[in-house]
C-alpha positions as CSV (number, residue, x, y, z in Angstrom):
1,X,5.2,9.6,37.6
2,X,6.2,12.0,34.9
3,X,8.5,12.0,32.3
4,X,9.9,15.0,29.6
5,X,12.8,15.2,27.3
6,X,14.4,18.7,25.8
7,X,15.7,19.7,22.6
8,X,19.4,18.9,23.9
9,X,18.6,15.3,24.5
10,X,18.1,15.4,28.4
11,X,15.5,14.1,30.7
12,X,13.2,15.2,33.3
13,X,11.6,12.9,35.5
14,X,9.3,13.2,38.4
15,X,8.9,10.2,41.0
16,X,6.6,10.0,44.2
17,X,9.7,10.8,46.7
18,X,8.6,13.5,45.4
19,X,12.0,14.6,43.2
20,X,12.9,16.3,39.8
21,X,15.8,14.3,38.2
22,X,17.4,15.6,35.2
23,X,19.3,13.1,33.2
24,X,21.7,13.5,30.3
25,X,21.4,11.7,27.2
26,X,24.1,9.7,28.3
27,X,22.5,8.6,31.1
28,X,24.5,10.7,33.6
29,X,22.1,11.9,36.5
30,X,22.7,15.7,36.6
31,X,21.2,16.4,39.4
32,X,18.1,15.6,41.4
33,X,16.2,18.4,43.6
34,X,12.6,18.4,45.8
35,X,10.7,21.2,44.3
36,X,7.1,20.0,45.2
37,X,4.9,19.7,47.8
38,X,3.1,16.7,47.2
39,X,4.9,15.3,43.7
40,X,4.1,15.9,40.0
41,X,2.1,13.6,38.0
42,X,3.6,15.0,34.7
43,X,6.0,17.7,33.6
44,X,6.5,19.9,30.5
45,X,9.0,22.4,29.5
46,X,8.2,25.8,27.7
47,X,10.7,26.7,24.9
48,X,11.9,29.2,27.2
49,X,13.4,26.8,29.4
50,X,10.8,26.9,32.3
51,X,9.4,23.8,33.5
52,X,5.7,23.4,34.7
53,X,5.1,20.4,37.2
54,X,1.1,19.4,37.4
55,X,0.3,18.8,41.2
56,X,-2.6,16.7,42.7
57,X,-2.9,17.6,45.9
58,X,-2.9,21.0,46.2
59,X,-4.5,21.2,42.6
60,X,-1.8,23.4,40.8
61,X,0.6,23.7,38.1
62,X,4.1,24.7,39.8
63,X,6.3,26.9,37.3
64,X,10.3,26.7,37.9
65,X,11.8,29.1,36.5
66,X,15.2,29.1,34.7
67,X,17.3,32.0,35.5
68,X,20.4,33.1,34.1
């Protein structure tokens, strides 16, 4: 449903399972997680390293925040 790359080369993609994949340049999945509610129909990441997810159903933007 959604698709965003970062400066390192990975990718973010959101699907209707509804999952967050992250993918390495290589191809590698790094890991896959179930953050929303409902699924994201698109995805961007802040140059902090955040990553918004735009929900439909609640109308909402999710923020996940990267800690460390």
């Amino acid at each position: 449903m959604g698709i965003w790359g970062d400066g390192e080369g990975c990718a973010y993609i959101t699907d209707m399972v509804p999952s967050l994949t992250k993918i390495a340049p290589d191809g590698t999945r790094i890991g896959r997680c179930r953050p929303m509610l409902n699924g994201a129909h698109g995805l961007y990441g802040t140059p902090t390293g955040d990553i918004l997810l735009a929900e439909g159903n609640p109308s909402r933007i999710t923020r996940l925040k990267l800690l460390g």
